[in-house]
C-alpha positions as CSV (number, residue, x, y, z in Angstrom):
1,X,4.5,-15.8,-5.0
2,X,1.9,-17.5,-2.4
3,X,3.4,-15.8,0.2
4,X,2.9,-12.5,-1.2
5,X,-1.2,-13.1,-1.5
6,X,-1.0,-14.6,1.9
7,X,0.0,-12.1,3.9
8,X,-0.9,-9.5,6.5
9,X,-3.3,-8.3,4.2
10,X,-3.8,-11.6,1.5
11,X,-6.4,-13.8,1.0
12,X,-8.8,-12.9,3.8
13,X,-12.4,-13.7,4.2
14,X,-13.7,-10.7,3.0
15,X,-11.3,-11.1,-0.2
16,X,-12.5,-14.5,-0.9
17,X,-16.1,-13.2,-0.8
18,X,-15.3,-10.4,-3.7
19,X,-13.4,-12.5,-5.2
20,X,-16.3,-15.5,-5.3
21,X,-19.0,-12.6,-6.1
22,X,-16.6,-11.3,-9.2
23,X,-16.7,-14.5,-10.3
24,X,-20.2,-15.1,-10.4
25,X,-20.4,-11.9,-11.9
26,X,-18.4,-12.8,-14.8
27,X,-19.9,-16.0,-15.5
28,X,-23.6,-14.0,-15.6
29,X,-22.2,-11.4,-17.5
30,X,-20.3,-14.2,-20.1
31,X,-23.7,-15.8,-20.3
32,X,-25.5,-12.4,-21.2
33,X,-22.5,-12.0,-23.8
34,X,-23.0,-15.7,-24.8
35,X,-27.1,-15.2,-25.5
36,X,-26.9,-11.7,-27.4
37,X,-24.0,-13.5,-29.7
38,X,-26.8,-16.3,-30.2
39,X,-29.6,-14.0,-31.0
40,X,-27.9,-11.8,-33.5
41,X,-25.7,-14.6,-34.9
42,X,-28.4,-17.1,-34.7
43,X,-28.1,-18.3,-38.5
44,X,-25.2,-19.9,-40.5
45,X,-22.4,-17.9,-39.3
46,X,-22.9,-18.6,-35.5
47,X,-20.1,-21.0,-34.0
48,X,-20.9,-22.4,-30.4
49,X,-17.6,-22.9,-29.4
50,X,-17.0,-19.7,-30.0
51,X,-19.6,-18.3,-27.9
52,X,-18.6,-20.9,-25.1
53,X,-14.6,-18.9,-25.9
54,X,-16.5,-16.1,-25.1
55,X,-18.0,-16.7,-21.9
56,X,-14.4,-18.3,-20.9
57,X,-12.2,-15.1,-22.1
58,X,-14.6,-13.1,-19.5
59,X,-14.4,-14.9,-16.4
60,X,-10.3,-15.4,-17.4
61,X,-10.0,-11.2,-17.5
62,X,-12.1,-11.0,-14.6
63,X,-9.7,-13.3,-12.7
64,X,-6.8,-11.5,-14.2
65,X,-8.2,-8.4,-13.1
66,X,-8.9,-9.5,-9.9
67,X,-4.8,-10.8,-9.5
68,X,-3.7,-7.5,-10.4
69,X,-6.0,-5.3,-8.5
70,X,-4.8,-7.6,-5.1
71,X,-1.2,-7.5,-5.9
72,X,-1.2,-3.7,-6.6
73,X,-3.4,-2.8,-3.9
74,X,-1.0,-4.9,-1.2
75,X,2.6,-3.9,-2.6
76,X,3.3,-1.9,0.6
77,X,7.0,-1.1,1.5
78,X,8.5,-3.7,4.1
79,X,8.3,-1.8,7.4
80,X,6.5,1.0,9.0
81,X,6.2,4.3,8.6
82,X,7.0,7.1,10.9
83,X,6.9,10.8,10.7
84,X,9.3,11.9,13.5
85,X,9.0,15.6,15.1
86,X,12.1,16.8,17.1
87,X,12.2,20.3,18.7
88,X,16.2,21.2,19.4
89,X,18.1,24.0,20.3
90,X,20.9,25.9,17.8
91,X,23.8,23.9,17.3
92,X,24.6,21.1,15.5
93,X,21.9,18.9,17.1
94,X,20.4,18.6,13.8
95,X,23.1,16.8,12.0
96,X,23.4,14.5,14.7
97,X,19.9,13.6,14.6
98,X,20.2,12.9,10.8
99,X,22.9,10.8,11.7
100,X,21.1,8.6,14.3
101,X,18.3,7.7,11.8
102,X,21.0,7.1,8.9
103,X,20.7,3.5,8.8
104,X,17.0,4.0,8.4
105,X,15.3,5.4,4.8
106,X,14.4,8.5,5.4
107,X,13.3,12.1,3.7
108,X,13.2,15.3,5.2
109,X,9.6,16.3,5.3
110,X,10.2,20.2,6.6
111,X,12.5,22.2,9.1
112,X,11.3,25.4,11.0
113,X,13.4,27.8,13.1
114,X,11.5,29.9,15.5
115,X,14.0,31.7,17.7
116,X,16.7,29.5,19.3
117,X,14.5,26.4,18.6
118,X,13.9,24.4,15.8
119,X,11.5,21.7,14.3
120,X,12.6,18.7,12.7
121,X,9.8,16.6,10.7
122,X,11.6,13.3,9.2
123,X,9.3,10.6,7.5
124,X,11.1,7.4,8.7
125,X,10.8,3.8,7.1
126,X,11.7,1.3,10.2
127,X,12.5,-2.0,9.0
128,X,13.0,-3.2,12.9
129,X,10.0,-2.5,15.3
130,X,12.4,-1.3,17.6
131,X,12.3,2.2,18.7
132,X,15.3,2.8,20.5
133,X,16.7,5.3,18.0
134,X,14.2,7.4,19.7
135,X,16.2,7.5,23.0
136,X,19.0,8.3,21.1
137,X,18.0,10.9,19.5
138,X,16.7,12.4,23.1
139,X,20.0,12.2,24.5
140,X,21.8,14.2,22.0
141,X,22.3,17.5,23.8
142,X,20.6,20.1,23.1
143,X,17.1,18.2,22.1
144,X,14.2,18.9,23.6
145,X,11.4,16.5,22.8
146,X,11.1,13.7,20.1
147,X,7.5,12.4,18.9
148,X,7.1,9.7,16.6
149,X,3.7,8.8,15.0
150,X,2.9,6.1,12.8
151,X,1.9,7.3,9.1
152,X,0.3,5.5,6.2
153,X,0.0,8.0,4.0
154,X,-3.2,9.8,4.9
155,X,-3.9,12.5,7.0
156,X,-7.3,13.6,8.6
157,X,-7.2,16.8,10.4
């Protein structure tokens, strides 16, 4: 489980920092819960180990909170994303294309036939850095050009 926090994205400085500042937070904000228990519970029925509970169960869910906000916000698939663009002629140059990238995870992101050429948009997960599907997939005959661009999900443009 260690490994997972400290990884590419983990425990960096800047983490450490919201993390420390959440937890001073907390402990103000337990204290403020702690003092407004005292004043309006200030007679018979006010327990001081409760209040101290108090001020413990909100630093405790602010850690918890914190723990699942990181491990949520780093659960990224292992690998990289690609969107690949091929332009081909008619034929069967498509299908051997989808074959090339079979290994990989894949989904068909769109298809366009203008004429006697057509576009092929794939959105590729590549385990391996390596990239030499891509020369395959130019030396199938009858493809044009290949483009591959790294995606994470967002688009500006």
């Amino acid at each position: 489980m260690w490994e997972s926090f400290n990884g590419s994205q983990g425990l960096t400085g800047e983490f450490m920092t919201r993390v420390w500042i959440a937890m001073a937070l907390s402990v103000l904000i337990g204290i403020l819960i702690y003092k407004i228990y005292g004043h309006y519970f200030g007679g018979v029925v006010f327990s001081s180990s409760f209040a101290v509970t108090l001020v413990g169960m909100t630093v405790l869910s602010c850690m918890l909170t914190l723990v699942v906000i990181h491990f949520f916000y780093n659960r990224r698939k292992k690998g990289v994303i690609y969107i690949l663009v091929a332009h081909y002629g008619t034929g069967l140059s498509g299908d051997e294309i989808i074959r090339a990238v079979k290994k990989m995870k894949y989904q068909m992101k769109s298809k366009t036939i203008r004429g006697n050429l057509t576009e092929l948009t794939l959105e590729l997960l590549c385990k391996n850095p390596s990239t030499v599907f891509l020369e395959q997939i130019k030396a199938i005959d009858g493809v044009q050009d290949v483009t591959l661009i790294q995606y994470n999900g967002e688009y500006h443009g």
